[in-house]
Every structure is written in C-alpha cells, then in structure tokens.
N, C-alpha and C positions, 0 to 999 in steps of 0.2 A: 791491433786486434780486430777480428771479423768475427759478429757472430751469424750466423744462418739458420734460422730454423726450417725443418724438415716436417715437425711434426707436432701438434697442440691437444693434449688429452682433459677434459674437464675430470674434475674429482669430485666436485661439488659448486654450489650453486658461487663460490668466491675465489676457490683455489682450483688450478692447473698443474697442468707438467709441460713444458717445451721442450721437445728435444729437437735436437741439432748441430750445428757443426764451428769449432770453436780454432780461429786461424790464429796463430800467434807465432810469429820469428820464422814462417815460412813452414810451417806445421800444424796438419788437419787433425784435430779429434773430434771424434763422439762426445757431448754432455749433453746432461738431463736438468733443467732447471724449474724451481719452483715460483708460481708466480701467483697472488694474490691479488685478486680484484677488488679495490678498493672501493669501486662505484662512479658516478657519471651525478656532474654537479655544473651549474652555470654559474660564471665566472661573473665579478662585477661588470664585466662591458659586453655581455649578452653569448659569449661563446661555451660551449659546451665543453667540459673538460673531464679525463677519466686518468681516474689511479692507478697505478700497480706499485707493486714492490716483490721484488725478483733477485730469489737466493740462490744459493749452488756452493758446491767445492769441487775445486780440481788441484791433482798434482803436480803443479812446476814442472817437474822432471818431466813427465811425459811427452811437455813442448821444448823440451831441450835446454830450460832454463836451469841450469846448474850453479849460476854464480853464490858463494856465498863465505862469511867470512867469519871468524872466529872472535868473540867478545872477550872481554876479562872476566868473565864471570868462566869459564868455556861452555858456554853456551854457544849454539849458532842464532845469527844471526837473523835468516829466514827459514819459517820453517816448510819445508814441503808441500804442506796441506794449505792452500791460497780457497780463504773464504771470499764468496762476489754475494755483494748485497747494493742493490739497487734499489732504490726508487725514482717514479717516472711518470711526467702526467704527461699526455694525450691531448692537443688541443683540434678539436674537428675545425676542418674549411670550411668556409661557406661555399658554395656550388658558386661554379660560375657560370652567365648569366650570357648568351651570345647577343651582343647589340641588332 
C-alpha cells in the first residue's frame, strides 16, 4: 500500500481533511481522510514530538480486492466497507550542524 497526498484542508484549529491517492495491488484511487491533531509535546530525552490519528473508509472492491469466503453462520467473511484508523506521532530532527 501507497499512500500520496495531493491535498490538506484545515476544518479547524485540531482537525483536517487529506486527500490523496491510495495504491493497493497495482491500483490508483481518490481518498479523503480524516486527520486529528493531537498537539506537539517534548518527549523525556528532549525531542519534540506530534500526534495525529487518521480515520477513513474505502471499498475493497474498488482496488480489486474481491477475495472472500463464506462462514457457518452464512455470513461473509470480509465485509466490503474497510475502516483505516491510525495513529502516529512525528518525531522532529534535530538540524544538522556542518563541522
């Protein structure tokens, strides 16, 4: 999986929209993902570090994932609708310094 974004819209002073482009199995889509700014906090050994947590859905089938298989119950097995939930912290470099 590739993801690429294209595009970052602010909604407010903690949440976003990233849109962009999502590769899976040899296959480009369009998604719009939600992304929550957690805030910018230093870490016990002096580094700077930022949150997010970054939701979305997309359809399987669209990237050609079809595989899926029949339970005893006859339920399926996966359902179509694939929830992404992430979270992710951000650690800054320190600049580097030419001797």
């Amino acid at each position: 999986m590739i993801f690429e974004s294209t595009k970052v819209e602010k909604v407010d002073e903690e949440n976003y929209h990233v849109f962009g482009n999502l590769t899976m199995k040899g296959v480009t889509k369009p998604v719009n993902l939600n992304v929550e700014f957690g805030g910018v906090t230093k870490d016990p050994w002096g580094g700077e570090r930022a949150g997010f947590v970054i939701t979305g859905k997309i359809n399987r089938t669209d990237w050609g994932i079809n595989f899926n298989a029949v339970l005893e119950t006859g339920n399926l097995m996966l359902a179509e609708e694939v929830k992404i939930n992430s979270e992710i912290q951000l650690v800054k470099q320190a600049a580097l310094v030419a001797a």
